[in-house]
C-alpha positions, 0 to 999 in steps of 0.5 A: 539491531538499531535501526535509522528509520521505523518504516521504509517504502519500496516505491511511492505510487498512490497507495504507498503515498496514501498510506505516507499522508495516513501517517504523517496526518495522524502523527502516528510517524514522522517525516524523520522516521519515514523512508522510501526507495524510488526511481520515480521521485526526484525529490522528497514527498512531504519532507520524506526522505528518499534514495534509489537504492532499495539495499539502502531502505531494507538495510536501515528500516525496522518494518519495509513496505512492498508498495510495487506492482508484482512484475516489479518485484520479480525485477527487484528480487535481488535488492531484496535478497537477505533482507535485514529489517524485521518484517517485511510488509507487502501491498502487492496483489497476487503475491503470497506470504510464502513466496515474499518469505522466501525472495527476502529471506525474510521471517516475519511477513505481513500481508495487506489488501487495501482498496481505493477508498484508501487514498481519501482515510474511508478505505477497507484493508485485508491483513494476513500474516505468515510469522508475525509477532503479536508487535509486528501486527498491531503495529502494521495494523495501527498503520493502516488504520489511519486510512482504513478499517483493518480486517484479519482475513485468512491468506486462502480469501485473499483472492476473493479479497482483491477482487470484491473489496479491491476492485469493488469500489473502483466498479462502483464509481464507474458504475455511477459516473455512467449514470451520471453522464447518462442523466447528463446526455438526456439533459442536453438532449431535453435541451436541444444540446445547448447550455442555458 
């Protein structure tokens, strides 16, 4: 099948344009080989073009990206029927290979867990796959590769995954921004509260 485009997004929130500025930054894409589906842009992302039908992304495009939340993907089930493009790639937490597989009707399913640290090139990505050629692999894992390390986990982890890795580093940064804010009030406190 010739398609028009070699990789489309199904939504555009922070992880879906992380991974967009990954691509276009590395220049492993280009604008031209990019497109997205969502109702929550009005025009295009860093020259990407976009629709609001997701039937038009999963019709034309090679690989397609799962980039919702999972109570979107029960909404959007039906657009995803029948799904004609290669493989399906899916971000989503708490969704497993097998039901995807079987919504989008679709064989080749890969998995992926990202993490925050993602949005900023330093982040750590959890990979499974369920039918996946060697091809479909390396190249969803050269994908992520440009915001994170890509690591081959069984899907059975995954869970364990998005709790430590995903979570993690968002526990981490409170966990500092408290201190922080500590040694902040004990300063003004030593200073009687006022700005030299």
């Amino acid at each position: 099948m010739n398609y028009k485009y070699k990789l489309g997004f199904i939504g555009c929130g922070n992880m879906a344009k992380a991974i967009i500025n990954g691509l276009l930054d590395s220049n492993l894409l280009s604008s031209k080989d990019i497109f997205i589906s969502t109702p929550s842009i009005s025009a295009p992302y860093r020259e990407v073009p976009f629709t609001n039908d997701n039937k038009e992304v999963t019709s034309v495009c090679e690989y397609v990206v799962l980039a919702v939340k999972p109570q979107i993907f029960k909404t959007i089930s039906a657009d995803l029927a029948n799904i004609k493009c290669k493989c399906v790639i899916s971000i989503m937490a708490g969704v497993n290979t097998d039901t995807i597989a079987r919504v989008c009707n679709c064989n080749q399913v890969i998995r992926i867990m990202p993490n925050t640290p993602c949005s900023i090139g330093e982040g750590v990505s959890a990979i499974t796959s369920l039918n996946a050629d060697e091809d479909s692999k390396e190249f969803v894992e050269s994908v992520f590769k440009t915001i994170s390390k890509v690591v081959r986990v069984e899907e059975k982890y995954f869970d364990a995954v998005t709790s430590i890795s995903g979570s993690g580093p968002a526990y981490v940064y409170y966990f500092i921004k408290a201190r922080i804010d500590d040694s902040h009030n004990d300063w003004r406190q030593q200073d009687g509260g006022k700005l030299k």
